[in-house]
GUTORDREN-614632 format. One record per residue (C-alpha): residue in three letters; x, y, z. Coordinates in steps of 0.5 Angstrom, whole numbers, padded with zeros to 4 digits. Layout:
BEGIN
pt r ALA | x X | y Y | z Z
...
***
This chain:
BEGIN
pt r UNK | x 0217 | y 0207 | z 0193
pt r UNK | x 0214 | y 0199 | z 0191
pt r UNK | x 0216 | y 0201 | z 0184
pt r UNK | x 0223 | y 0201 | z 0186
pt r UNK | x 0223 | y 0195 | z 0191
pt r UNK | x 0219 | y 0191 | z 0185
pt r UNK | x 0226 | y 0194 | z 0181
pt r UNK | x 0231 | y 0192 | z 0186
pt r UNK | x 0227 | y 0184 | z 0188
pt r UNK | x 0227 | y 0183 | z 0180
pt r UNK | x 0235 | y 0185 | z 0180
pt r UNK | x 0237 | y 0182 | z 0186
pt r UNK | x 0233 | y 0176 | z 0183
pt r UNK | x 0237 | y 0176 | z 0176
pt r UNK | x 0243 | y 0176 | z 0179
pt r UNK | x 0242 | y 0171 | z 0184
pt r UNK | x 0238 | y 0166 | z 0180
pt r UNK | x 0242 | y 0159 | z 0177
pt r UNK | x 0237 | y 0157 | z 0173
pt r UNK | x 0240 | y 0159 | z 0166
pt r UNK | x 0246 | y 0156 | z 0168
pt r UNK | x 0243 | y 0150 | z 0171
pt r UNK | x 0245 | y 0143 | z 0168
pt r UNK | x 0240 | y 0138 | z 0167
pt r UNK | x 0238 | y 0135 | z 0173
pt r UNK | x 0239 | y 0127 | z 0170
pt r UNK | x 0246 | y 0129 | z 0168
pt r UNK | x 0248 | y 0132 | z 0175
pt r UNK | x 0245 | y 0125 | z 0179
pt r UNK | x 0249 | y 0121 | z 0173
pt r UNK | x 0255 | y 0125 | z 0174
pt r UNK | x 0255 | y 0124 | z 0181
pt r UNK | x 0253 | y 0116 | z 0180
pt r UNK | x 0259 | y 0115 | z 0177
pt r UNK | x 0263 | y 0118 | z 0182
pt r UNK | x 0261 | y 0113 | z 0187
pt r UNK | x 0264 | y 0106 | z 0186
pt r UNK | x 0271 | y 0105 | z 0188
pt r UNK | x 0275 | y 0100 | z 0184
pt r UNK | x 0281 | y 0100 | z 0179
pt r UNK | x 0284 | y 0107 | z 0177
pt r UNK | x 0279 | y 0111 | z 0182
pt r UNK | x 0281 | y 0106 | z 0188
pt r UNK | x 0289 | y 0105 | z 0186
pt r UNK | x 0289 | y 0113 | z 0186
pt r UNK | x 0287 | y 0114 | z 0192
pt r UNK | x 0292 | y 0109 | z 0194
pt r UNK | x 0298 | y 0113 | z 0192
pt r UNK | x 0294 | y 0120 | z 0194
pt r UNK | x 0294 | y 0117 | z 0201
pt r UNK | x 0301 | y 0115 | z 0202
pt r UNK | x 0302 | y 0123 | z 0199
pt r UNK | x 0298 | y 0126 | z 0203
pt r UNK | x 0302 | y 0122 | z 0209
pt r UNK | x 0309 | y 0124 | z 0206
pt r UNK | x 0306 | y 0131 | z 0207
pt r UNK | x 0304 | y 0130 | z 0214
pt r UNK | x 0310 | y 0126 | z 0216
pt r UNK | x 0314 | y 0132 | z 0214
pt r UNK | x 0309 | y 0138 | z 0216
pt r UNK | x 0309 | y 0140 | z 0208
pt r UNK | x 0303 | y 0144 | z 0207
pt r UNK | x 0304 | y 0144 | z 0199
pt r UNK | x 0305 | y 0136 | z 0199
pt r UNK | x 0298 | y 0136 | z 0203
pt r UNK | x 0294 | y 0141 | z 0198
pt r UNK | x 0296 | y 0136 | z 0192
pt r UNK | x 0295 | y 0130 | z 0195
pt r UNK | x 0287 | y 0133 | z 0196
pt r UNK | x 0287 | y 0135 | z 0189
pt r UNK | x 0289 | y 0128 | z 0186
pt r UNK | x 0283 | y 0124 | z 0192
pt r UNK | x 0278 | y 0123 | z 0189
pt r UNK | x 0274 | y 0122 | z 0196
pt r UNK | x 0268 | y 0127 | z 0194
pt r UNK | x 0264 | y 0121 | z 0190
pt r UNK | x 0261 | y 0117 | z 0195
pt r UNK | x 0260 | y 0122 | z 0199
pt r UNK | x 0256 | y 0126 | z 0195
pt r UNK | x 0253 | y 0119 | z 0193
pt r UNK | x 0250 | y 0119 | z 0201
pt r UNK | x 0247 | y 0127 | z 0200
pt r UNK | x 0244 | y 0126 | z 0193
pt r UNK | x 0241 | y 0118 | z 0195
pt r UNK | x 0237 | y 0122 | z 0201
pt r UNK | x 0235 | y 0126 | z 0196
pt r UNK | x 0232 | y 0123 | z 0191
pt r UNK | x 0230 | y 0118 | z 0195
pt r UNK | x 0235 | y 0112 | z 0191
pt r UNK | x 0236 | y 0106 | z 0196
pt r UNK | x 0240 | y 0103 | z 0192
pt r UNK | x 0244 | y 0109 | z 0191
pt r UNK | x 0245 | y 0109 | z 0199
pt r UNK | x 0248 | y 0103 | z 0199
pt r UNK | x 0252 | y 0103 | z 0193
pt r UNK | x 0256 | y 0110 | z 0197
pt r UNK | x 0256 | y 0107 | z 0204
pt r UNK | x 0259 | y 0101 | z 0201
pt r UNK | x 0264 | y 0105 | z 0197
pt r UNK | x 0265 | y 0110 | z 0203
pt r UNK | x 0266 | y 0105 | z 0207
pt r UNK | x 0271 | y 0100 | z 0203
pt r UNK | x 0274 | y 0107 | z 0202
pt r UNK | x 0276 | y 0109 | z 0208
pt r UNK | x 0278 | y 0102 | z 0211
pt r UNK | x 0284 | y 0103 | z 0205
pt r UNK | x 0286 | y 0109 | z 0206
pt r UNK | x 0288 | y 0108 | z 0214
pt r UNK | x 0290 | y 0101 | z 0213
pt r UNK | x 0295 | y 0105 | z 0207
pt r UNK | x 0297 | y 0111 | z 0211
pt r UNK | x 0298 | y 0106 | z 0218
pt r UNK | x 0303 | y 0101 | z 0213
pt r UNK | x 0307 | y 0108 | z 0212
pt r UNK | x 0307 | y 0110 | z 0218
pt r UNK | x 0309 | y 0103 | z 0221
pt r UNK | x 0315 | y 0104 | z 0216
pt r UNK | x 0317 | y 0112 | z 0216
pt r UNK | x 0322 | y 0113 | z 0221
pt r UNK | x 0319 | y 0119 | z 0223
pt r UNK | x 0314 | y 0118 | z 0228
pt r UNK | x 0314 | y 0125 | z 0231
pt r UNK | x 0307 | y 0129 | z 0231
pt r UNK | x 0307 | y 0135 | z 0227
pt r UNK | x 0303 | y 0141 | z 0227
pt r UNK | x 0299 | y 0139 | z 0220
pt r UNK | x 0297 | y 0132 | z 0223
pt r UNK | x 0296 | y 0135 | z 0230
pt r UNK | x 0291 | y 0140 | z 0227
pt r UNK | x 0286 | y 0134 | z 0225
pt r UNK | x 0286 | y 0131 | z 0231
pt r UNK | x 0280 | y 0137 | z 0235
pt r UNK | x 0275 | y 0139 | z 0231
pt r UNK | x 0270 | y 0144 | z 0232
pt r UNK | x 0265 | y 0148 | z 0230
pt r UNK | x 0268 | y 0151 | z 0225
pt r UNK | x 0270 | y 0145 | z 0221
pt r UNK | x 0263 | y 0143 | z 0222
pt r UNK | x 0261 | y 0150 | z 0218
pt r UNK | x 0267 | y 0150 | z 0213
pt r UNK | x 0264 | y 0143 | z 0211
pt r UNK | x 0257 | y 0145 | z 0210
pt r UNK | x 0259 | y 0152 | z 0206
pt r UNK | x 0264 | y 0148 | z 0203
pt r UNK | x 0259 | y 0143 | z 0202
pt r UNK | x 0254 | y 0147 | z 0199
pt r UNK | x 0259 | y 0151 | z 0194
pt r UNK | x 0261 | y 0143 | z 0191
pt r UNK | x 0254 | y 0142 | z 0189
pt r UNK | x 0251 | y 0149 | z 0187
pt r UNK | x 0258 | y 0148 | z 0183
pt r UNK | x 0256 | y 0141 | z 0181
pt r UNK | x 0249 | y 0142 | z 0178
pt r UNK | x 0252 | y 0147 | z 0173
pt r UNK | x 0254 | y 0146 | z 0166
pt r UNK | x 0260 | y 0148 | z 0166
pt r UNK | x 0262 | y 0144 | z 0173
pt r UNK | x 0268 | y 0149 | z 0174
pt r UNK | x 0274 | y 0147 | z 0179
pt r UNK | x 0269 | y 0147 | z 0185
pt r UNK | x 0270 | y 0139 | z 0187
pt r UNK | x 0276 | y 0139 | z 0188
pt r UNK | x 0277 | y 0145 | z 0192
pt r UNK | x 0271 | y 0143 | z 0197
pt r UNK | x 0277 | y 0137 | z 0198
pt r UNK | x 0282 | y 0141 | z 0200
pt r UNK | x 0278 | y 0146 | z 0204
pt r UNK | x 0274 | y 0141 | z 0208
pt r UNK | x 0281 | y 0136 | z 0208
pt r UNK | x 0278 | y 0131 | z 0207
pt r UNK | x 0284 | y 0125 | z 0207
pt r UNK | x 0288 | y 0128 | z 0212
pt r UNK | x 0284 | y 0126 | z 0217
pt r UNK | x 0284 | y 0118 | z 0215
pt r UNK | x 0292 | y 0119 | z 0214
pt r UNK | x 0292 | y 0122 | z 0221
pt r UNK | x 0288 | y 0116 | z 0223
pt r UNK | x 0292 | y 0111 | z 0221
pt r UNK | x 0298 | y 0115 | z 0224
pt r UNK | x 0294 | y 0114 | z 0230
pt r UNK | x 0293 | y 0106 | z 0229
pt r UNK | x 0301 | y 0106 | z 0227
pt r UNK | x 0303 | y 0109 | z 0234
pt r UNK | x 0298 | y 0107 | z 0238
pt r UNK | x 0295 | y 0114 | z 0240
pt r UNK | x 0287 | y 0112 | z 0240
pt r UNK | x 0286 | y 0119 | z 0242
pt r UNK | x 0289 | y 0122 | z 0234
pt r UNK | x 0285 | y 0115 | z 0232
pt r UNK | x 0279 | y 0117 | z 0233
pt r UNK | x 0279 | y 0125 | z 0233
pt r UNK | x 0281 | y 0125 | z 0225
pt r UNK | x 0276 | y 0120 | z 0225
pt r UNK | x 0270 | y 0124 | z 0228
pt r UNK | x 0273 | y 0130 | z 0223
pt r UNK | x 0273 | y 0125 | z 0218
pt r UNK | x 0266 | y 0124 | z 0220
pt r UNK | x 0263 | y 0131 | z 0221
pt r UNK | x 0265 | y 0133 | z 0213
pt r UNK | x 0262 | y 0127 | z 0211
pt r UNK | x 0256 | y 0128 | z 0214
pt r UNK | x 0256 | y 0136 | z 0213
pt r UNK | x 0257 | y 0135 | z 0206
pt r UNK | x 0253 | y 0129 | z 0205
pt r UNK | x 0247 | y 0134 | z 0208
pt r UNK | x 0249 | y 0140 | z 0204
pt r UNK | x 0248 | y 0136 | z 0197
pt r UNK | x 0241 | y 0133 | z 0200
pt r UNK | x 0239 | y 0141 | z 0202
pt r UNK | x 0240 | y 0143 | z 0195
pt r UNK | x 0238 | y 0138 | z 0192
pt r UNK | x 0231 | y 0138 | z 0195
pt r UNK | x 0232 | y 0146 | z 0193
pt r UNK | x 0232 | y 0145 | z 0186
pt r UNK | x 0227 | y 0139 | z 0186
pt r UNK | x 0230 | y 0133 | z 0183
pt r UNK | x 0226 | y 0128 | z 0181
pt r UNK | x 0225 | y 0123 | z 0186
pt r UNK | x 0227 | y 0116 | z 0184
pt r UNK | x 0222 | y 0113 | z 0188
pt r UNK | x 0215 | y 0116 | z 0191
pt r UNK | x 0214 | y 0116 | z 0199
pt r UNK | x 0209 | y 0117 | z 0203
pt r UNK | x 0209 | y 0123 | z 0209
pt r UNK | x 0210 | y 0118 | z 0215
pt r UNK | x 0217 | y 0116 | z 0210
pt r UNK | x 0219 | y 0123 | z 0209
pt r UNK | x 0218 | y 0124 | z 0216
pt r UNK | x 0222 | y 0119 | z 0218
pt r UNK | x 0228 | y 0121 | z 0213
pt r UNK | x 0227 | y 0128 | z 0216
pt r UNK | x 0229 | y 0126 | z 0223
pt r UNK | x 0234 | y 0121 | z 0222
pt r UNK | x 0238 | y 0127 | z 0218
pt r UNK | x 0237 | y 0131 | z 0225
pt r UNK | x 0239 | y 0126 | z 0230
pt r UNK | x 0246 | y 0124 | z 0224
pt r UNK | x 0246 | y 0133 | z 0225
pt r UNK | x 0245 | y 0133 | z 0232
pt r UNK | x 0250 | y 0127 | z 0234
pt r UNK | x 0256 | y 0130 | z 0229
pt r UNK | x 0256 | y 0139 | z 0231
pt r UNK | x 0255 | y 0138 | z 0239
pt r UNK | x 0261 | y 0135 | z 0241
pt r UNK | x 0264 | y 0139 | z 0236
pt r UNK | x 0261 | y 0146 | z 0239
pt r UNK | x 0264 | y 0144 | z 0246
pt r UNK | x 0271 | y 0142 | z 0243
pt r UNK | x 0271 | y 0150 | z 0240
pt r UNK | x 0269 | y 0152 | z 0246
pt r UNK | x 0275 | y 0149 | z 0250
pt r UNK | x 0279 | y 0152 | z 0245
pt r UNK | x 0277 | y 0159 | z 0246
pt r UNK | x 0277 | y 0158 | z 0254
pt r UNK | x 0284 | y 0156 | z 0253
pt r UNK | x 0286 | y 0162 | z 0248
pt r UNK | x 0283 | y 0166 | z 0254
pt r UNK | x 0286 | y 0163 | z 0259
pt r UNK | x 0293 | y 0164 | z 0255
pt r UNK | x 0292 | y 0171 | z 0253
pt r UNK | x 0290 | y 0174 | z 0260
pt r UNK | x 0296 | y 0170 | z 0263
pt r UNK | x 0301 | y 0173 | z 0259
pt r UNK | x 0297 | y 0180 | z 0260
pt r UNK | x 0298 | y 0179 | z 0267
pt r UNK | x 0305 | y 0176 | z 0267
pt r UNK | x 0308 | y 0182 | z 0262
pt r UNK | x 0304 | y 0187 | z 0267
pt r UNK | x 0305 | y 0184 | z 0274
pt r UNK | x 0311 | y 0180 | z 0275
pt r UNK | x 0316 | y 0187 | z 0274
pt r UNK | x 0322 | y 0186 | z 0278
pt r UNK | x 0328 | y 0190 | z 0279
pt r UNK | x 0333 | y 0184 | z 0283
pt r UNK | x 0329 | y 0177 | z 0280
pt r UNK | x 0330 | y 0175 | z 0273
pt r UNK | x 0325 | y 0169 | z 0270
pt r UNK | x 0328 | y 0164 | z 0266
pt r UNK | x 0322 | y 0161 | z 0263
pt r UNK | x 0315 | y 0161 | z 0264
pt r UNK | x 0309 | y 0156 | z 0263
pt r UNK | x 0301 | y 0157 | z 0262
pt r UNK | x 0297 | y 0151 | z 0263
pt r UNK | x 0290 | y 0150 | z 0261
pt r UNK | x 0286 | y 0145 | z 0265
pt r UNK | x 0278 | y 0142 | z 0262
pt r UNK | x 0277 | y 0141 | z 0270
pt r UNK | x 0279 | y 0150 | z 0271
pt r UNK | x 0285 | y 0149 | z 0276
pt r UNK | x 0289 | y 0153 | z 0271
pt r UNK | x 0296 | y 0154 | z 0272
pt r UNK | x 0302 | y 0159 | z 0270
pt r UNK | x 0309 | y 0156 | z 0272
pt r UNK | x 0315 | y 0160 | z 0273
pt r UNK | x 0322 | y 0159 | z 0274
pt r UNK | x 0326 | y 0165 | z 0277
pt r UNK | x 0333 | y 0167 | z 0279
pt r UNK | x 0336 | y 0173 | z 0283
pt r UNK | x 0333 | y 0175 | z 0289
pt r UNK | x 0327 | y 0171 | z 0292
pt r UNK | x 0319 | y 0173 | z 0292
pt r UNK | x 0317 | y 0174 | z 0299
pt r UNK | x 0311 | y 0171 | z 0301
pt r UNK | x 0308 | y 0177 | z 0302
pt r UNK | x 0310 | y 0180 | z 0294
pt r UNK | x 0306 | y 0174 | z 0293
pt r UNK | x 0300 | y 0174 | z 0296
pt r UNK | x 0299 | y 0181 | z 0292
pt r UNK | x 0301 | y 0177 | z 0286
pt r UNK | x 0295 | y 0172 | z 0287
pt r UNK | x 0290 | y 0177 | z 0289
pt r UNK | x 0292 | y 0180 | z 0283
pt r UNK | x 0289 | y 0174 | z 0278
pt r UNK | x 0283 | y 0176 | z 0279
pt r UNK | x 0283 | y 0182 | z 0276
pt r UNK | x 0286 | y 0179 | z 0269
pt r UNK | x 0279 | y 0174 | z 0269
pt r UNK | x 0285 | y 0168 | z 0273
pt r UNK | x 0281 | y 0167 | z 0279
pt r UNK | x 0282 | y 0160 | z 0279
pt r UNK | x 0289 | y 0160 | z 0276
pt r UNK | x 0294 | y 0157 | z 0281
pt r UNK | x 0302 | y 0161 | z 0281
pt r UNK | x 0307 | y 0157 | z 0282
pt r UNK | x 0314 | y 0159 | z 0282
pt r UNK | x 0320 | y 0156 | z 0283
pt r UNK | x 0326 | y 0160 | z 0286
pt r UNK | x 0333 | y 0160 | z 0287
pt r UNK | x 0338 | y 0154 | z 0285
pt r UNK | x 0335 | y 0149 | z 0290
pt r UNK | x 0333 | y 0142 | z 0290
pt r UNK | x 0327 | y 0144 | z 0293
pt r UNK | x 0325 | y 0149 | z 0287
pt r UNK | x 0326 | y 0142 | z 0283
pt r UNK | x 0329 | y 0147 | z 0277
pt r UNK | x 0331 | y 0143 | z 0271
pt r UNK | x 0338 | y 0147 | z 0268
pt r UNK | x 0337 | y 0145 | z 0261
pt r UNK | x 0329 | y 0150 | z 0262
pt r UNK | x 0334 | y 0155 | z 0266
pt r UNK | x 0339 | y 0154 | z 0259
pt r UNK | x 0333 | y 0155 | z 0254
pt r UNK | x 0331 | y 0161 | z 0258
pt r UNK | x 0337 | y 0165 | z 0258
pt r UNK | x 0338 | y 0163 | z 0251
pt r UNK | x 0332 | y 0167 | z 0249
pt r UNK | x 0332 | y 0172 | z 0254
pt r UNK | x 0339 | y 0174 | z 0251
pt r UNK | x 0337 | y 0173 | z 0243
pt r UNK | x 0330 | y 0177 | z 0245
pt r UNK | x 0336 | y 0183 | z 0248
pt r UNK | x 0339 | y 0182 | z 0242
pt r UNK | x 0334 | y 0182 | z 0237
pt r UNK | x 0332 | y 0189 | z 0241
pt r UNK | x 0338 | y 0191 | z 0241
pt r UNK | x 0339 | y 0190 | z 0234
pt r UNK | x 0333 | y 0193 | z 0231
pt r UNK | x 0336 | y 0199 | z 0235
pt r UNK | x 0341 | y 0200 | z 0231
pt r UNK | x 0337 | y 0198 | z 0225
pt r UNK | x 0333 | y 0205 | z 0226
pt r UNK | x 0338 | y 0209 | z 0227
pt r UNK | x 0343 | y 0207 | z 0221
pt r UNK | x 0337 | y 0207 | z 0216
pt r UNK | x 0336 | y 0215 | z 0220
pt r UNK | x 0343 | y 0216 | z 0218
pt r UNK | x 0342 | y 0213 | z 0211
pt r UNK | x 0337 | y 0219 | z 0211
pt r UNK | x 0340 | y 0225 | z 0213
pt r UNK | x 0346 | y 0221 | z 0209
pt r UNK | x 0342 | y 0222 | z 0202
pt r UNK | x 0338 | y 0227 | z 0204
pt r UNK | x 0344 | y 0230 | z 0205
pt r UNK | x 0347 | y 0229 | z 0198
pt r UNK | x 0347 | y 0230 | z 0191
pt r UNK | x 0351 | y 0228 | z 0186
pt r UNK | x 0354 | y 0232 | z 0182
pt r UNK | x 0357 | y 0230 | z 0175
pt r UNK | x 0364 | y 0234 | z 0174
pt r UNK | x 0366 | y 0232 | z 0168
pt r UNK | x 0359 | y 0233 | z 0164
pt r UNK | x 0358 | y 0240 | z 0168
pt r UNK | x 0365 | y 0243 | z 0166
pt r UNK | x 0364 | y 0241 | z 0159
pt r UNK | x 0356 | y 0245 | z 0158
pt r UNK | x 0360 | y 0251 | z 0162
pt r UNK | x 0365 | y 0251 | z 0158
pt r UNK | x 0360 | y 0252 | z 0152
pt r UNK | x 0356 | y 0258 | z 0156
pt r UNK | x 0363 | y 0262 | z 0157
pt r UNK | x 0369 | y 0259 | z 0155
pt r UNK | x 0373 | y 0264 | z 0159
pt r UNK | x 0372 | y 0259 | z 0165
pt r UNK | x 0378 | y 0254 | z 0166
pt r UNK | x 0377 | y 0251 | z 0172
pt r UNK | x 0370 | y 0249 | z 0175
pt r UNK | x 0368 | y 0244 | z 0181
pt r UNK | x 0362 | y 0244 | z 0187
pt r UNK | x 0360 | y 0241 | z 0192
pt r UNK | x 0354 | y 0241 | z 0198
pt r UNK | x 0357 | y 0245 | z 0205
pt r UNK | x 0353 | y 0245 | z 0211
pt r UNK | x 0354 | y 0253 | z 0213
pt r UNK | x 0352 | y 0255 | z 0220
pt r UNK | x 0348 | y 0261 | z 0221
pt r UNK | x 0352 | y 0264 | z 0229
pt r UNK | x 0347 | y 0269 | z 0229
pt r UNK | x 0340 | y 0265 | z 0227
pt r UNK | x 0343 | y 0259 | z 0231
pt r UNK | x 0341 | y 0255 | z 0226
pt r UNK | x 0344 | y 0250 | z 0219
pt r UNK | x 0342 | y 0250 | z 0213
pt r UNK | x 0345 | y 0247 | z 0206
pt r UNK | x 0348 | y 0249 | z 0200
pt r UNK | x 0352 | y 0248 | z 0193
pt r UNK | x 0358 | y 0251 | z 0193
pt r UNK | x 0361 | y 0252 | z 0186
pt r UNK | x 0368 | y 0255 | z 0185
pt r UNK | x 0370 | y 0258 | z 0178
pt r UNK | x 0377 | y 0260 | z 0175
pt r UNK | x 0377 | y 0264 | z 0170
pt r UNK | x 0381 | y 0267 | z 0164
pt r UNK | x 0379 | y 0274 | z 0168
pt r UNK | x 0375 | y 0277 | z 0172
pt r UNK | x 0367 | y 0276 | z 0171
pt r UNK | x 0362 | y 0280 | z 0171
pt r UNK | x 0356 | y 0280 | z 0175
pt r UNK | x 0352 | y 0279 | z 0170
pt r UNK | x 0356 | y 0273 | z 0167
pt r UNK | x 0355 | y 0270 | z 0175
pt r UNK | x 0348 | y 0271 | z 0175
pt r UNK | x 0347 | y 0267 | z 0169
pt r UNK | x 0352 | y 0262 | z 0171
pt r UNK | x 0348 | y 0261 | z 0179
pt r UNK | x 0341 | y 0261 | z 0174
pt r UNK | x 0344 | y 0255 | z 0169
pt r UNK | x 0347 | y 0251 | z 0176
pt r UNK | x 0341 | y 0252 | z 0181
pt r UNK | x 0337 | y 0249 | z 0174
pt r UNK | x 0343 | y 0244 | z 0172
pt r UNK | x 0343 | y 0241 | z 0179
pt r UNK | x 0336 | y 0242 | z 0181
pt r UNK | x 0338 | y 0244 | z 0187
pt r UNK | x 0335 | y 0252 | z 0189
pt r UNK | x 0341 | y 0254 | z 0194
pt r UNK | x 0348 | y 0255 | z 0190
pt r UNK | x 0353 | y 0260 | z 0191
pt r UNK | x 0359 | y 0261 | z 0186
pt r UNK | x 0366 | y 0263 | z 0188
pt r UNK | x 0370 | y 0266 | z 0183
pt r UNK | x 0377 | y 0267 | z 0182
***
């Protein structure tokens, strides 16, 4: 039994161990160094990434993003940071906050003057999905960090880097930034700047992790009481970024909750046979007074039917949530007639829709029993090999016939063949007719008329 554990500890070590593949620890810090300063062809590339990116925000294209990220050369001097804490390089920290900062000040000043320019200033979906970031942002940043550097210490280098970029998204949100300078929304301002700020930090703490993992050489020796103090300046940095991000996921889950229980209970609950809803609104609330808003038409809801209705909630986790309905075409239901437009609209398409799958089915059903029903028969080329086998037969032709069996009750198919001949044929020259036909037409069922 400790033999085997010492054979899987040895296997599982080899297969783990980066050591053979590792590049030199000088020229892993060389190659990042070089990729810290930001000037000529490095800065005017992220320029031009930068107003890529934005395009690819102000339209909602995904593709035009990941290709924006690939062209952005943002890692350098954020690993910088990671790699100088590391191997404790002052100089290095400030060459990368020096260049990290002059990258970050160009790349919102860029994106603002597009967005300034555009003349579509409406949010999309890719923008608004960089403006609340949560914990998990912070875990694709630390993985996608930790991936970057593993990657980067190796000889081969591999495509890595560039793939931390785009997983981690590091530009978008300096392009939201500006959006948000551009418009005048400080709220998407500085929700992409602290997503910014969590994958700077979560990759910069990944690259210091591994880098203190492989051992690389110290630049300069520090004594405990320093090495402490960098310890927990790391902590406090750590602490600072993933808490706000921990209650920003937990409002969205709160809020996916919310929703999907006020669907259950409306798609369950609110059944009624003489009341139509013409539209409905699940409001989600920080403070908890959540609300599900619906616009009815036909007959009212009593206060009682009501009343049941919202002791209802409670059994799908709604306690809290306040229903609110709006009846009739009253001014006091305050019912807006292009909401009550939409909601038709989508009642009949959704009918419609149903409807048409409907009849989808039963067509392919038909379709079906159409081919399963069917069987082509080649005429021409049959008639010529039957000819072959007895040239007394003049005429030939067949077909599939459902026959009725009135005492069983029951349908069955088969293939008919009709035979016109010079003269009468045996029973056995019909035998190896019938034979030659079920192999010919690979159908087992086949009757042959004669004439």
């Amino acid at each position: 039994m400790k033999q085997k554990a010492h054979y899987m500890a040895l296997f599982l070590k080899d297969r783990f161990n980066i050591s053979h593949e590792q590049d030199d620890k000088i020229n892993t810090i060389t190659s990042i160094e070089n990729g810290v300063e930001f000037k000529g062809v490095k800065l005017w590339t992220l320029i031009f990434a930068i107003f890529v990116a934005s395009v690819g925000l102000n339209i909602n294209s995904t593709a035009v993003i990941i290709g924006a990220m690939l062209i952005s050369p943002l890692m350098g001097p954020i690993m910088g940071l990671g790699l100088s804490v590391g191997i404790s390089d002052f100089t290095l920290l400030k060459k990368s906050l020096n260049n990290l900062s002059i990258a970050v000040i160009i790349s919102v000043i860029t994106s603002a003057i597009y967005f300034l320019i555009s003349p579509l200033n409406e949010a999309q979906s890719e923008l608004l999905a960089r403006t609340t970031p949560t914990i998990y942002d912070v875990l694709i940043a630390l993985f996608g960090g930790l991936a970057g550097i593993v990657a980067g210490a190796t000889k081969e280098k591999g495509n890595a880097i560039p793939g931390v970029a785009i997983a981690t998204a590091i530009m978008p949100p300096l392009c939201t930034a500006g959006f948000g300078l551009a418009t005048g929304n400080l709220y998407y301002f500085f929700g992409a700047m602290y997503l910014f700020f969590i994958n700077t930090v979560m990759i910069s703490l990944s690259t210091y992790l591994v880098v203190r993992f492989l051992k690389f050489p110290f630049k300069q020796i520090i004594d405990r009481a320093q090495s402490n103090k960098v310890r927990k300046s790391i902590y406090i940095v750590v602490l600072v970024t993933v808490l706000p991000s921990i209650y920003f996921a937990y409002q969205i889950i709160e809020q996916t909750i919310f929703k999907s229980n006020a669907i259950n209970f409306v798609n369950e609950e609110m059944i009624f046979d003489k009341t139509q809803i013409i539209s409905k609104k699940y409001i989600y609330n920080r403070t908890g007074s959540n609300k599900i808003e619906m616009v009815l038409i036909g007959e009212n809801i009593n206060n009682d039917k009501l009343l049941k209705l919202e002791r209802k909630l409670k059994d799908y986790k709604l306690g809290k949530t306040k229903l609110e309905l709006k009846q009739g075409m009253s001014d006091a239901a305050k019912v807006d007639v292009n909401q009550i437009k939409t909601g038709i609209i989508e009642e009949i398409y959704h009918k419609n829709e149903v409807t048409i799958q409907d009849k989808d089915k039963k067509i392919r059903l038909l379709e079906n029993e159409i081919n399963k029903n069917q069987i082509n028969i080649p005429l021409e080329s049959i008639s010529d090999e039957i000819k072959a086998i007895n040239p007394k037969i003049l005429k030939f032709t067949a077909f599939k016939a459902l026959i009725r069996d009135i005492d069983k009750n029951t349908n069955d198919t088969t293939i008919i063949a009709y035979i016109s001949s010079r003269r009468k044929l045996s029973s056995h020259e019909k035998k190896v007719l019938n034979n030659w036909l079920i192999e010919r037409l690979k159908y087992e069922n086949v009757k042959i008329l004669t004439h």
